[in-house]
NUMARSE-253227 format. One line per field, with one value per atom (N, C-alpha, C): chain; x negated, y, z negated. Coordinates in steps of 0.02 Angstrom, whole numbers. Example, Ala and Ser with C-alpha at 12.3 -4.5 7.8 and 13.67 -1.06 7.14 Angstrom:
2
cadena	[A  A  A  A  A  A]
x	[-660  -615  -660  -642  -684  -645]
y	[-284  -225  -165  -112  -53  2]
z	[-390  -390  -390  -354  -357  -394]
! end
This chain:
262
cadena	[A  A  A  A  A  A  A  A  A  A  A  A  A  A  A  A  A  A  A  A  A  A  A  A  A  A  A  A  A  A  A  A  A  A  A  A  A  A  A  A  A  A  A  A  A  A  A  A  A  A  A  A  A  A  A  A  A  A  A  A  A  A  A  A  A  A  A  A  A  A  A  A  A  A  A  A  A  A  A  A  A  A  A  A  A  A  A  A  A  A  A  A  A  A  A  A  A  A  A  A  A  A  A  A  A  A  A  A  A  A  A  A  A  A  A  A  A  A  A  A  A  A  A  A  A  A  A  A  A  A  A  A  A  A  A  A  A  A  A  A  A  A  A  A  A  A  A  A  A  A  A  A  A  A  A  A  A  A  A  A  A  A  A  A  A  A  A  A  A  A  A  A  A  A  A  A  A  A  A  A  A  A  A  A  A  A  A  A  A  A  A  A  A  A  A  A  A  A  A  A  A  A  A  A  A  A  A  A  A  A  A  A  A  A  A  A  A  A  A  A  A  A  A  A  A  A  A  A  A  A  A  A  A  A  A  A  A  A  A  A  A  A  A  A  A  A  A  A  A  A  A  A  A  A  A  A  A  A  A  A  A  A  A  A  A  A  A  A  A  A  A  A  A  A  A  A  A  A  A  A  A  A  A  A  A  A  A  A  A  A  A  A  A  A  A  A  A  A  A  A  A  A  A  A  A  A  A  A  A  A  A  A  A  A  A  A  A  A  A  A  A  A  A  A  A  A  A  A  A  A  A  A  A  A  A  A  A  A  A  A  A  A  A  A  A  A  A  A  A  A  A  A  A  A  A  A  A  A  A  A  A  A  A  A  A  A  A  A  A  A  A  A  A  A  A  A  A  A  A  A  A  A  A  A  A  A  A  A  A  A  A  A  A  A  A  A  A  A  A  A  A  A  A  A  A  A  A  A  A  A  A  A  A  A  A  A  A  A  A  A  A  A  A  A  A  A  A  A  A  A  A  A  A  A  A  A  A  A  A  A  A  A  A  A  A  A  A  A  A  A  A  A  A  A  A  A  A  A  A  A  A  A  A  A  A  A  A  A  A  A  A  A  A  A  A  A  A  A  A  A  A  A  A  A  A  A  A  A  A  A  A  A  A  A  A  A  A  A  A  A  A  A  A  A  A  A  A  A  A  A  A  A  A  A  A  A  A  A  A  A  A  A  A  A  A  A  A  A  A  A  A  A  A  A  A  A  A  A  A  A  A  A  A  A  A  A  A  A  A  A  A  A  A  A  A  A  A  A  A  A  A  A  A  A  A  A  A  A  A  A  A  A  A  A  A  A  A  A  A  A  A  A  A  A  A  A  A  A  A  A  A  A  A  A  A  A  A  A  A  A  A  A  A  A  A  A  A  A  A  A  A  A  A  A  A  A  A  A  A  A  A  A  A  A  A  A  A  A  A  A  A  A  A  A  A  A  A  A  A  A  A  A  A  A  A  A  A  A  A  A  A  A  A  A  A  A  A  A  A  A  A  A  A  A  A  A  A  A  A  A  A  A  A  A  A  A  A  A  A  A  A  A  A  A  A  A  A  A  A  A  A  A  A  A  A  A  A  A  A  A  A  A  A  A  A  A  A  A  A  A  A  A  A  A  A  A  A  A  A  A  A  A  A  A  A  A  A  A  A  A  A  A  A  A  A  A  A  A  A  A  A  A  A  A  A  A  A  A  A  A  A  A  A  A  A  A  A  A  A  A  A  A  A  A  A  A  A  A  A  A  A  A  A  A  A  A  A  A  A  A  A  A  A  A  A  A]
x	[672  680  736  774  829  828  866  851  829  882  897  853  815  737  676  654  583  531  490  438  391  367  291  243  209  145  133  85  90  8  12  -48  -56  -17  -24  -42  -46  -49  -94  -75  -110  -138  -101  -121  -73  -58  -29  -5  59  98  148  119  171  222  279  322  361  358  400  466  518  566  606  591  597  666  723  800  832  813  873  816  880  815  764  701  635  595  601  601  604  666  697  679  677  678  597  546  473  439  504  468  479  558  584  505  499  447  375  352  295  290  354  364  344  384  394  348  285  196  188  190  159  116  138  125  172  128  164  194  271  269  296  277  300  342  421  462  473  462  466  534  556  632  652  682  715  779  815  875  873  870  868  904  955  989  965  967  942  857  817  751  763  790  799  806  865  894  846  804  749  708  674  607  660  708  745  743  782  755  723  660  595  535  581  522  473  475  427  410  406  410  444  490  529  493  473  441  483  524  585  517  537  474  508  511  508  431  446  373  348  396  364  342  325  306  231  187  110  103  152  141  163  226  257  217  204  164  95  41  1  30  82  122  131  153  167  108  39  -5  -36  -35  -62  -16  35  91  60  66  38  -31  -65  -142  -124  -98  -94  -75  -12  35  -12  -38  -57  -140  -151  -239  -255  -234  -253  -209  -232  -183  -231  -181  -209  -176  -111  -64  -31  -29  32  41  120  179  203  181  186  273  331  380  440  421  486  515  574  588  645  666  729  738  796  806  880  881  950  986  1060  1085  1075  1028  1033  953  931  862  866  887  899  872  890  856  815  754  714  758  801  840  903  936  967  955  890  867  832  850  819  750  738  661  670  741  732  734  771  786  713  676  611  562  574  527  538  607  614  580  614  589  503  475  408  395  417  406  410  475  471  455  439  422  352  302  228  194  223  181  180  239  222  182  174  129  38  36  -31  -41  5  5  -10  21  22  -33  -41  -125  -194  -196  -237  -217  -178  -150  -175  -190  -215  -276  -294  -345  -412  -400  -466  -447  -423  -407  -424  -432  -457  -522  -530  -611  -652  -634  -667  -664  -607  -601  -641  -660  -700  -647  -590  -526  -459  -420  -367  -328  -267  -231  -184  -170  -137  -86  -40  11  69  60  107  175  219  285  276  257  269  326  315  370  353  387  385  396  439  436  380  336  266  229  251  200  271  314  357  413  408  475  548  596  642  699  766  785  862  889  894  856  818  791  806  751  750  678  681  618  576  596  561  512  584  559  518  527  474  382  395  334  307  366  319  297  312  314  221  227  167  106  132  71  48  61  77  24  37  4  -79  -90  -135  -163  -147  -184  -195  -155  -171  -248  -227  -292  -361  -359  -411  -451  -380  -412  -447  -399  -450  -513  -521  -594  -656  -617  -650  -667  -613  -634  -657  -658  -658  -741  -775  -850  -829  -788  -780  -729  -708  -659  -593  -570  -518  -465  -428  -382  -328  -339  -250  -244  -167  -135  -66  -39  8  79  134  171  231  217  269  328  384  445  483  529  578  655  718  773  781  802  809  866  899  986  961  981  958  1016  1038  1082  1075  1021  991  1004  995  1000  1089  1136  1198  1242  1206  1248  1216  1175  1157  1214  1223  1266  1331  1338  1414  1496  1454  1514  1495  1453  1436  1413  1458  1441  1385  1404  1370  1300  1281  1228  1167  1219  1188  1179  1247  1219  1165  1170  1121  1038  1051  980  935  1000  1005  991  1030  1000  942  886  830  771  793  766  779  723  720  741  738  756  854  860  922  982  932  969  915  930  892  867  806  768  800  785  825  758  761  702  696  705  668  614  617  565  536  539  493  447  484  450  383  406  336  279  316  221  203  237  197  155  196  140  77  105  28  -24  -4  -40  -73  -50  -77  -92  -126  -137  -222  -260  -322  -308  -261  -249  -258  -269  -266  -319  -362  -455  -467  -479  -502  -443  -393  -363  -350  -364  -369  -357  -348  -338  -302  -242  -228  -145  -99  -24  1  18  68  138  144  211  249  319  352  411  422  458  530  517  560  537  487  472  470  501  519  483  414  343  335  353  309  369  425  468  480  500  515  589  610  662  706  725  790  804  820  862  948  969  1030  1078]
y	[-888  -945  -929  -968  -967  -1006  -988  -990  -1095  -1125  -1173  -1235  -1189  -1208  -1219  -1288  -1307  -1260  -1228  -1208  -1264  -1240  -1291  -1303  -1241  -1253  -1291  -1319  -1364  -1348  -1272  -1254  -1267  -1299  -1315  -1372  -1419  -1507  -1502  -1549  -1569  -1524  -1451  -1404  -1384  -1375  -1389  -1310  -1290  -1222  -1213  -1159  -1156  -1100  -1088  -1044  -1048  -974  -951  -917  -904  -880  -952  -975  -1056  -1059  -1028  -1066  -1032  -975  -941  -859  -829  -786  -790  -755  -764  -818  -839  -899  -969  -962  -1030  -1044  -987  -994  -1005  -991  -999  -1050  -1109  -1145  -1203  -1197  -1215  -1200  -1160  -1160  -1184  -1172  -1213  -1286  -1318  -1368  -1417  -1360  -1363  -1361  -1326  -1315  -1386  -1398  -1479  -1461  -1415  -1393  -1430  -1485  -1502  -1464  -1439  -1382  -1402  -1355  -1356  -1297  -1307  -1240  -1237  -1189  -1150  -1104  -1107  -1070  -1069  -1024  -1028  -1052  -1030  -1075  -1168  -1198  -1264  -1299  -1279  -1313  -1293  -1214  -1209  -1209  -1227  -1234  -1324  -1333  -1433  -1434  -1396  -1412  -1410  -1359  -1342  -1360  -1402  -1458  -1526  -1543  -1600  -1603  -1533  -1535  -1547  -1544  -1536  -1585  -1619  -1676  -1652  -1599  -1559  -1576  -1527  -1557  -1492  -1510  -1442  -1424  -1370  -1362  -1305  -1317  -1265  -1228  -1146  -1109  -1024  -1005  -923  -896  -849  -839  -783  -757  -706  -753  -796  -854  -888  -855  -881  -945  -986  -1051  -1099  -1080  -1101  -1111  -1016  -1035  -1078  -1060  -1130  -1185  -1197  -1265  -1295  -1245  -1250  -1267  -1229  -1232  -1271  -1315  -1369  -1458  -1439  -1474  -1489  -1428  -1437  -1467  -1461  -1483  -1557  -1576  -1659  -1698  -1672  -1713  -1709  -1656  -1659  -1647  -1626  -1632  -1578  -1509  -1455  -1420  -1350  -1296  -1228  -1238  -1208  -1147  -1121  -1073  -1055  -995  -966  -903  -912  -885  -842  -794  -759  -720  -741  -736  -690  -718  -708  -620  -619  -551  -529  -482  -433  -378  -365  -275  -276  -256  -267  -187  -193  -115  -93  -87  -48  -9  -40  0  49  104  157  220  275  344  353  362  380  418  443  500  461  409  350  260  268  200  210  155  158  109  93  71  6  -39  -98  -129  -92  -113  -103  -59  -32  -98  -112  -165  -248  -247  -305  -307  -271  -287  -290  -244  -234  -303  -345  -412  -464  -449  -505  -499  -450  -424  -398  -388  -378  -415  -402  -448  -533  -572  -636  -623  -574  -593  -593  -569  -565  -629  -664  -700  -788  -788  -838  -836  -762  -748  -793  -754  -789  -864  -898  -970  -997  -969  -999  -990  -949  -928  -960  -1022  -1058  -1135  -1145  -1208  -1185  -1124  -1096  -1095  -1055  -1040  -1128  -1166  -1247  -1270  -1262  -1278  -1258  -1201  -1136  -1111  -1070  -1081  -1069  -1034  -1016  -967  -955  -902  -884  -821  -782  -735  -739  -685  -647  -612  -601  -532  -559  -509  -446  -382  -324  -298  -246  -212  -135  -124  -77  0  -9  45  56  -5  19  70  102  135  201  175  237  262  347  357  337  371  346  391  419  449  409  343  328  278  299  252  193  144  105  103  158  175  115  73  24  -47  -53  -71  -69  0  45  50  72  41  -27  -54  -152  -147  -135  -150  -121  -49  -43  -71  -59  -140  -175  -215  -290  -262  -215  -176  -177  -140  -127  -175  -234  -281  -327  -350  -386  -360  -312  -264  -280  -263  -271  -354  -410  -466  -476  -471  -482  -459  -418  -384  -419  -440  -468  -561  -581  -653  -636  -627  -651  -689  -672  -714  -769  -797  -871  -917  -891  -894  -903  -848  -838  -765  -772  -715  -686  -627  -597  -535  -556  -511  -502  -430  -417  -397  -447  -455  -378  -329  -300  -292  -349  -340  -284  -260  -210  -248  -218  -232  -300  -340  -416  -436  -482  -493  -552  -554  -604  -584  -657  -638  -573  -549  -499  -425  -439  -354  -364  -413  -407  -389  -409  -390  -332  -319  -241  -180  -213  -190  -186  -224  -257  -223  -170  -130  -64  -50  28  21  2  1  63  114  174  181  148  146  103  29  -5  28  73  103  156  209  239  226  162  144  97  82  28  91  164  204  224  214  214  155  97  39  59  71  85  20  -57  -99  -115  -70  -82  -129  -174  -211  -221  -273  -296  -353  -354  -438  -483  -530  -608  -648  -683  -703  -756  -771  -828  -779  -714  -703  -656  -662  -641  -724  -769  -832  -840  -811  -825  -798  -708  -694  -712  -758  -784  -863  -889  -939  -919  -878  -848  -825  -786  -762  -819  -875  -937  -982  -965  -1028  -999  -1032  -1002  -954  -944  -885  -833  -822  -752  -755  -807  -806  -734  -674  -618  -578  -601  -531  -562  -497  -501  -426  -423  -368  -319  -310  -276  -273  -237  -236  -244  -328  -309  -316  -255  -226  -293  -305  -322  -314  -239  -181  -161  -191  -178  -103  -78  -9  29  37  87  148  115  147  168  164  200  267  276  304  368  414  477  508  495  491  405  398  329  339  266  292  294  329  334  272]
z	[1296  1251  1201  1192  1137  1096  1023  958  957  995  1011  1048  1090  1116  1084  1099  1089  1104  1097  1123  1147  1192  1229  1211  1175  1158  1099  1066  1005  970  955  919  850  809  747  731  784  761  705  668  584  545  550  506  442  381  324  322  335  310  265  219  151  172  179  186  116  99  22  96  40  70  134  125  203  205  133  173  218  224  271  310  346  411  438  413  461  416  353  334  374  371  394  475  509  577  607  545  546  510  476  481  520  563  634  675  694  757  713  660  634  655  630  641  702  730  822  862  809  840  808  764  752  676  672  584  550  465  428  377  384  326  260  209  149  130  105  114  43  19  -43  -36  -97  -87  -172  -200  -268  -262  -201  -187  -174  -221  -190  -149  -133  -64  -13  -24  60  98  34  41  59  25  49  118  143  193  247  229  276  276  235  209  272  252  280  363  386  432  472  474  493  462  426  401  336  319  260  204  160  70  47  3  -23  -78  -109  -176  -201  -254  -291  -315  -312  -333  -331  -405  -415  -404  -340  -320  -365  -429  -466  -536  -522  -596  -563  -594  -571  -575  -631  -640  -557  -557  -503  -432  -438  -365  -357  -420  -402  -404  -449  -410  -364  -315  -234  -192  -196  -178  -176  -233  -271  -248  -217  -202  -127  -88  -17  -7  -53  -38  -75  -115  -144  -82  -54  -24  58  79  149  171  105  90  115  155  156  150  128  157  185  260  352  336  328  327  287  262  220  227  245  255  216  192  98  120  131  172  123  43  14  10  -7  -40  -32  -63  -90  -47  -72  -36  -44  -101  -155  -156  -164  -147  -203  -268  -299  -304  -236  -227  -166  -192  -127  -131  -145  -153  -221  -227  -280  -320  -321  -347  -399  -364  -382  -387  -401  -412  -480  -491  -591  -606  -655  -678  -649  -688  -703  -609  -574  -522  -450  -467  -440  -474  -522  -546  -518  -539  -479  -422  -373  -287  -301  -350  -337  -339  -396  -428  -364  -335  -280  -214  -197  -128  -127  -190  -194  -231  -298  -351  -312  -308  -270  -211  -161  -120  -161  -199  -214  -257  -286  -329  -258  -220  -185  -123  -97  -83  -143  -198  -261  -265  -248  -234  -202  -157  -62  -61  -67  -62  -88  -130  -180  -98  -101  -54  34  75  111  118  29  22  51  6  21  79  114  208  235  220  263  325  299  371  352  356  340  367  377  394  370  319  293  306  319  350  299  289  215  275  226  272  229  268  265  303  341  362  426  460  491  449  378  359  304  300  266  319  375  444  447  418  454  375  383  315  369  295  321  297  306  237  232  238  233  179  143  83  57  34  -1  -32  -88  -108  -135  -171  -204  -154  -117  -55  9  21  56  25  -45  -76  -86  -77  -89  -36  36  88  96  86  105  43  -9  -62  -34  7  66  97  137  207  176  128  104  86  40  11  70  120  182  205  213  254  201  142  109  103  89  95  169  204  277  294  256  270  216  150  102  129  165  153  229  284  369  369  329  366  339  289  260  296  360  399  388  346  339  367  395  431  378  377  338  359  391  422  393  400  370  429  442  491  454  521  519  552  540  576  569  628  651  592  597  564  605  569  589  576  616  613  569  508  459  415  353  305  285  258  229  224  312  333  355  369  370  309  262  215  171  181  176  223  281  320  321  282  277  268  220  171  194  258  289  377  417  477  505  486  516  479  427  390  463  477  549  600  624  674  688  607  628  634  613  631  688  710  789  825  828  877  880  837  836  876  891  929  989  1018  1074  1150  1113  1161  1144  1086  1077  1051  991  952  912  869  793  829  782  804  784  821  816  758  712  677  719  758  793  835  858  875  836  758  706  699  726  697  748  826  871  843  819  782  752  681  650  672  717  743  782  825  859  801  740  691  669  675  621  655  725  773  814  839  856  926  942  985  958  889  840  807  833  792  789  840  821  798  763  750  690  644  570  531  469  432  464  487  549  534  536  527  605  600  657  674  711  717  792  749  792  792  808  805  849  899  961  988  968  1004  937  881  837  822  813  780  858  888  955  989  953  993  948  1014  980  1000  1067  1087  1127  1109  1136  1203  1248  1287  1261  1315  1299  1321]
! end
């Protein structure tokens, strides 16, 4: 299937998904296939053009939203349940990974506090969001973006990052175990390096920084976020009723490899 392709299946009909992060990468391309399941989505974005563009798209509701402002995000939450009367899914999607978060050795307070802010503190903040409108459904599914390097070091660093990442890991795991008899799922999606704005321009100004870490993927390139976007529909569709509290890796091999082919 290519980026460009419908998918077939239509496991979301009339279920209400909030995606933070919605204008651009595994964002944008997840709430393309939400859509595409027959999920009504709501795209959250601090960028307002490109969160529009992607509400427009797809028929949605755009909700402008700094996911490190508690006010905001019950905003959003509160937005999705007015306008569509539930909320089925959330997408806890947003986050950073800014070049001045790199070696513990050369990364400073103010900049470690950020990423924590937007890459952990909002997921717990928009979890606590969701989570009262679930509770009343009796039903929900939670997917918050972690990471493959919350499971793996690295020395190539991005210390601040590396720690949000596994925050995520951990608090996923704990809610899932805390809410699942009220039928609620949370799982913590760990994608591999993803060809997204993100990781290109992380790349941008150090080719060999890319390569040395492409030689590590054992299928031999970066994920495409359109297929970061399939796990999260399967995660948020009743094909994934039993899987809960659980990190999953969609890695290209990474976490499983010790030697590459050549």
């Amino acid at each position: 299937m290519t980026e460009t392709e419908a998918p077939v299946c239509r496991r979301l009909v009339g279920r209400t998904a909030v995606v933070t992060g919605a204008g651009s990468g595994i964002g944008l391309a997840t709430v393309r296939r939400l859509a595409a399941e027959g999920a009504r989505v709501v795209c959250a974005d601090i960028d307002e053009a490109a969160g529009k563009a992607a509400a427009d798209e797809v028929g949605g509701l755009f909700v402008k939203t700094d996911v490190t402002d508690p006010a905001q995000v019950e905003a959003l939450f509160r937005a999705a349940h007015d306008t569509y009367g539930s909320v089925d899914i959330a997408f806890n999607n947003a986050g950073i990974s800014p070049p001045d978060d790199d070696s513990i050795l050369d990364t400073g307070l103010e900049a470690w506090k950020r990423v924590q802010e937007v890459n952990l503190t909002s997921v717990y903040l928009c979890c606590k969001a969701a989570l009262p409108y679930m509770r009343r459904q009796g039903r929900g599914s939670i997917i918050n973006t972690a990471s493959f390097v919350a499971r793996m070091g690295a020395a190539t660093s991005q210390i601040s990052y590396t720690a949000s990442k596994g925050g995520v890991l951990a608090m996923s795991r704990e809610l899932g175990v805390q809410f699942a008899r009220e039928g609620i799922r949370v799982n913590a999606l760990c994608p591999g390096p993803v060809d997204t704005p993100l990781l290109q321009e992380l790349f941008a100004t150090d080719p060999e920084r890319a390569a040395r870490r492409l030689v590590h993927i054992p299928l031999g390139r970066f994920a495409r976020a359109d297929e970061i976007a399939a796990a999260v529909a399967f995660l948020a569709s009743d094909d994934a009723s039993f899987v809960n509290a659980t990190d999953f890796l969609v890695d290209g091999g990474i976490s499983g490899a010790y030697v590459t082919p050549l």
